[in-house]
Backbone as a ProteinNet text record, in pm:
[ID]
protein_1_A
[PRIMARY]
XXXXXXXXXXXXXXXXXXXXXXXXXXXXXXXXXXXXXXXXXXXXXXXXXXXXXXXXXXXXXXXXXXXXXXXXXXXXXXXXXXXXXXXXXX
[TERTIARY]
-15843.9	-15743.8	-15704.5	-15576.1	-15521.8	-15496.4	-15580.8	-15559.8	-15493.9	-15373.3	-15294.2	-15332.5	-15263.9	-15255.2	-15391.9	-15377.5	-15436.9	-15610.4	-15642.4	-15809.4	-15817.2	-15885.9	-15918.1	-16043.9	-16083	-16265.9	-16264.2	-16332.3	-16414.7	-16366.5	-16363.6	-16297	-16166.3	-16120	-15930.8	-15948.2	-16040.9	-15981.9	-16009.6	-16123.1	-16184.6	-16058.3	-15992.1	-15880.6	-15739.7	-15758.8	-15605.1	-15564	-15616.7	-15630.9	-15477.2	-15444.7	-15332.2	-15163	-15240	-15116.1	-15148.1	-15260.3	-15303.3	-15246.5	-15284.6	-15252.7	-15110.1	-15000.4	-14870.6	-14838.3	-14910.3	-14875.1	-14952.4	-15032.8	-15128.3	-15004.5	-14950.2	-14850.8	-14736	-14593.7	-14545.1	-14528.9	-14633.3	-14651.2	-14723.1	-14845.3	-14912.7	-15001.6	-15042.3	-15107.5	-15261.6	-15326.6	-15507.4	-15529.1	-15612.6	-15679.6	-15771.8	-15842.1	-16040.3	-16060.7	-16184	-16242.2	-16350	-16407.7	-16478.1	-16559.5	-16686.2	-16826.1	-16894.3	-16870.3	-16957.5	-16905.6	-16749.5	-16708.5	-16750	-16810.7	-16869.3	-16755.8	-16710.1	-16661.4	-16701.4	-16643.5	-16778.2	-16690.9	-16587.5	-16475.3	-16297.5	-16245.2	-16132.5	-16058.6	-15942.6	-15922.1	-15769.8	-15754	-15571.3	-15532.9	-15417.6	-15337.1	-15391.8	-15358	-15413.5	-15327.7	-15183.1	-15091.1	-15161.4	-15183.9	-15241.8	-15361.8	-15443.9	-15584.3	-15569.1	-15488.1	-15458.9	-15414.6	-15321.7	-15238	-15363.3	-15451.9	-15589.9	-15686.2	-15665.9	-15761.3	-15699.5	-15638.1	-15543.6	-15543.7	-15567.6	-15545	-15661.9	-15752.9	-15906.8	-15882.7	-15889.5	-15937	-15841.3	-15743.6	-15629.8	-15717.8	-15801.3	-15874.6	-16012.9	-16069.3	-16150.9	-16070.6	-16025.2	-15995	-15993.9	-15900.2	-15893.3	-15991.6	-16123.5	-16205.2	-16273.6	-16307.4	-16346.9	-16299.1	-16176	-16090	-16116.8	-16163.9	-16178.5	-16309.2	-16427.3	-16521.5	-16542.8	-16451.2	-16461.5	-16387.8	-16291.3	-16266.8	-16349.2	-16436	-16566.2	-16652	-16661	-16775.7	-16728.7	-16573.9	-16500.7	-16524	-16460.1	-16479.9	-16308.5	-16261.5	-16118.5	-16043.8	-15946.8	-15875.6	-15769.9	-15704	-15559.4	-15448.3	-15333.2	-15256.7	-15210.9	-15205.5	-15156.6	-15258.9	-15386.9	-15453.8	-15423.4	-15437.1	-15388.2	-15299.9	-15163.2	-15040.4	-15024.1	-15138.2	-15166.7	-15228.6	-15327.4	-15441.4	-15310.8	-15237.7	-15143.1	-15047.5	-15013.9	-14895	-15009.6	-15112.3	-15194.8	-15234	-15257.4	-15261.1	-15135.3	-14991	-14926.5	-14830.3	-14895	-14878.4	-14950.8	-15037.1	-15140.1	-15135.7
9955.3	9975.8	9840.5	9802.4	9738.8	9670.3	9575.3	9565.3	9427.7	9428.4	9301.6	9284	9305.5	9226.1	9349.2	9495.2	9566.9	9562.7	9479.2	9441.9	9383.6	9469.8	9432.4	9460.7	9394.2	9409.2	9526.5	9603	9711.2	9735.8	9615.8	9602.7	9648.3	9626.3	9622.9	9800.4	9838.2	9996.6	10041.4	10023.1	10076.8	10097.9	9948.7	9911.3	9991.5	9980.8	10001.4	10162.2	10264	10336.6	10455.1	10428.6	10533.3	10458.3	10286.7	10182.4	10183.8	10276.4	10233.3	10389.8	10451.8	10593.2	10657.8	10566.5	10545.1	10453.1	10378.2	10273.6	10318.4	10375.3	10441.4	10544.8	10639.6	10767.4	10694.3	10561.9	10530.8	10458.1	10358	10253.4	10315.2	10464.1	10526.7	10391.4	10290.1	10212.9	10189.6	10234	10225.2	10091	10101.5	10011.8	9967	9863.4	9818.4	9781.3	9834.5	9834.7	9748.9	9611	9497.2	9498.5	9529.7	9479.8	9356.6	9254.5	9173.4	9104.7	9101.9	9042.8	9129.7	9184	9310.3	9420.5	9476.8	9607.6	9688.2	9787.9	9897.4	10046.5	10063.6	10207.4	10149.8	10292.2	10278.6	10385	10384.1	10473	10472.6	10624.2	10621.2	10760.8	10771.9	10907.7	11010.1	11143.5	11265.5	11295.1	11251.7	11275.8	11179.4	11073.7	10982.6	11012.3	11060.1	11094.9	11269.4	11330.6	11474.8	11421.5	11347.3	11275.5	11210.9	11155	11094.6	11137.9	11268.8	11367.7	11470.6	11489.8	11595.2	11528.1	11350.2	11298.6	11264.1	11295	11260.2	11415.7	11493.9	11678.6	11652.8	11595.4	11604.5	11518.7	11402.6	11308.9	11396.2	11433.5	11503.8	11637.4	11684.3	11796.7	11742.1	11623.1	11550.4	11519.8	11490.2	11382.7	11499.9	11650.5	11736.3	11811.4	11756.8	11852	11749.5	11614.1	11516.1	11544.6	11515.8	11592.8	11730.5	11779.7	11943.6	11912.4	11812.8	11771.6	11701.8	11619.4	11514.8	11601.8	11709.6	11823.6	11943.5	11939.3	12009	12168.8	12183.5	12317.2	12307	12324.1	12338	12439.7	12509.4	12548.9	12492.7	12513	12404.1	12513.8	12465.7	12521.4	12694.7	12674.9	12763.6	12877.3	12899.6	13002.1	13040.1	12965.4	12976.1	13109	13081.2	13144.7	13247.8	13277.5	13345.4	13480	13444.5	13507.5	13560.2	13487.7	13560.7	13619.8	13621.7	13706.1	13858.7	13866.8	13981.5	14038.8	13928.8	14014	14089.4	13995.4	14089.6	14170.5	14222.3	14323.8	14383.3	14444.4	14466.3	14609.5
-14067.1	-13963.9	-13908.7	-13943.2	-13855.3	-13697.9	-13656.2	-13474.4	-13453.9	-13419.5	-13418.8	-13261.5	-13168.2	-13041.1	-12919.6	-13008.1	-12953.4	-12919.2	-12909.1	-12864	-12736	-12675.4	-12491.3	-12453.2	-12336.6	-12339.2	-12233.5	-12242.8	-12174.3	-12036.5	-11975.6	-11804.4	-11811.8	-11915.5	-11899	-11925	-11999.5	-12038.2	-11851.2	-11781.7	-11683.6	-11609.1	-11571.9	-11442.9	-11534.6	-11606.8	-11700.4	-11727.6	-11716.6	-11813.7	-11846	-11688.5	-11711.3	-11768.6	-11799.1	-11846.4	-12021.8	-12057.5	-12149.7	-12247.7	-12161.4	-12227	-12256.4	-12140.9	-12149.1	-12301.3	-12310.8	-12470.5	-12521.6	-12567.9	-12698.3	-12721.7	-12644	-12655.6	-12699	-12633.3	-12723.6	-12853.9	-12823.4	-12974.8	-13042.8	-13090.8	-13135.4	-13233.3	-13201.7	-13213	-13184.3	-13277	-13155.3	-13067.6	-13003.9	-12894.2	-12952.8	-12956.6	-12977.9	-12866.6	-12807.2	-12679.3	-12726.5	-12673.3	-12708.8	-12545.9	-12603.1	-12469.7	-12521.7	-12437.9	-12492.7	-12592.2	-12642.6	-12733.2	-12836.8	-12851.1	-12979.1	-12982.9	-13070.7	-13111	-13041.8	-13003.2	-12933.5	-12988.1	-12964.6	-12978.7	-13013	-13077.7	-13092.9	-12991.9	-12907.2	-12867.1	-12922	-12965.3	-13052	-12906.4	-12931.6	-12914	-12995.8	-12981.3	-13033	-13132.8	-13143.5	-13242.2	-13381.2	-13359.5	-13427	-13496.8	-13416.1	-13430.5	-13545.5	-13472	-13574.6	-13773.8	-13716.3	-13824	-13945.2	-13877.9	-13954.9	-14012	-13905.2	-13969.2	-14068.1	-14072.3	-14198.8	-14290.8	-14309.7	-14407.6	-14473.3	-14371	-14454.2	-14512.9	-14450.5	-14493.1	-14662.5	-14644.1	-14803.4	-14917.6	-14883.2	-14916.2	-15026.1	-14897.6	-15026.5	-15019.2	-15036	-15108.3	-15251.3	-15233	-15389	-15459.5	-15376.7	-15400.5	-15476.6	-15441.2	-15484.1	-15588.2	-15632	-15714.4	-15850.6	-15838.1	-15907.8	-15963.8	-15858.4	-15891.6	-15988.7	-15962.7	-16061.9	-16163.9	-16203.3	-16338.1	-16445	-16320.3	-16401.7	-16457	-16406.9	-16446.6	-16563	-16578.5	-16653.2	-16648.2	-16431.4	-16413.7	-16390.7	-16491.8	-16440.8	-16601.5	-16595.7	-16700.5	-16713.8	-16830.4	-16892	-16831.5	-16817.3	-16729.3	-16798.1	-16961.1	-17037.3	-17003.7	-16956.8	-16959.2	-16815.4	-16713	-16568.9	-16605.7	-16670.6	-16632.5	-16717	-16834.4	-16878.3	-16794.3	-16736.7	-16620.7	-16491.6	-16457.9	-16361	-16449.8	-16493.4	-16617.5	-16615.9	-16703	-16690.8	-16511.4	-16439.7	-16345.5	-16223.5	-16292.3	-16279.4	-16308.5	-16450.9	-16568.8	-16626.3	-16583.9	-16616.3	-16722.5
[MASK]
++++++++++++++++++++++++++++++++++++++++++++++++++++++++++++++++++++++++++++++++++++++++++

């Protein structure tokens, strides 16, 4: 993930928060929250955060569908449409 100008230490989220939640909502840009100069959290918007997560859930779906090819649990398309043709004509 990307953090260009968006990294502020811990104090700024405390004093800041309702200046912060106004620009997380229009720039949909995450924050890095730094204690100590250390990393500590990311805080995004919820549009952002939904958006990230649908894209992991699409991620493995793949990652699993890959998996079941490596293992060669899959059929060739011609029997697929075969199997729905019989089931609906039975």
């Amino acid at each position: 993930m990307k953090f260009s100008s968006q990294i502020k230490p811990i104090s700024y989220l405390k004093s800041h928060t309702a200046e912060i939640v106004k620009n997380l909502s229009e720039s949909r840009e995450p924050l890095l929250i730094t204690q100590n100069g250390e990393a500590k959290l990311v805080v995004m918007d919820v549009k952002s955060y939904e958006e990230q997560e649908e894209t992991l859930a699409l991620l493995k779906i793949l990652a699993l569908g890959n998996r079941e090819i490596e293992q060669g649990k899959f059929l060739d398309a011609e029997t697929v449409f075969a199997e729905l043709d019989e089931l609906d004509h039975p």
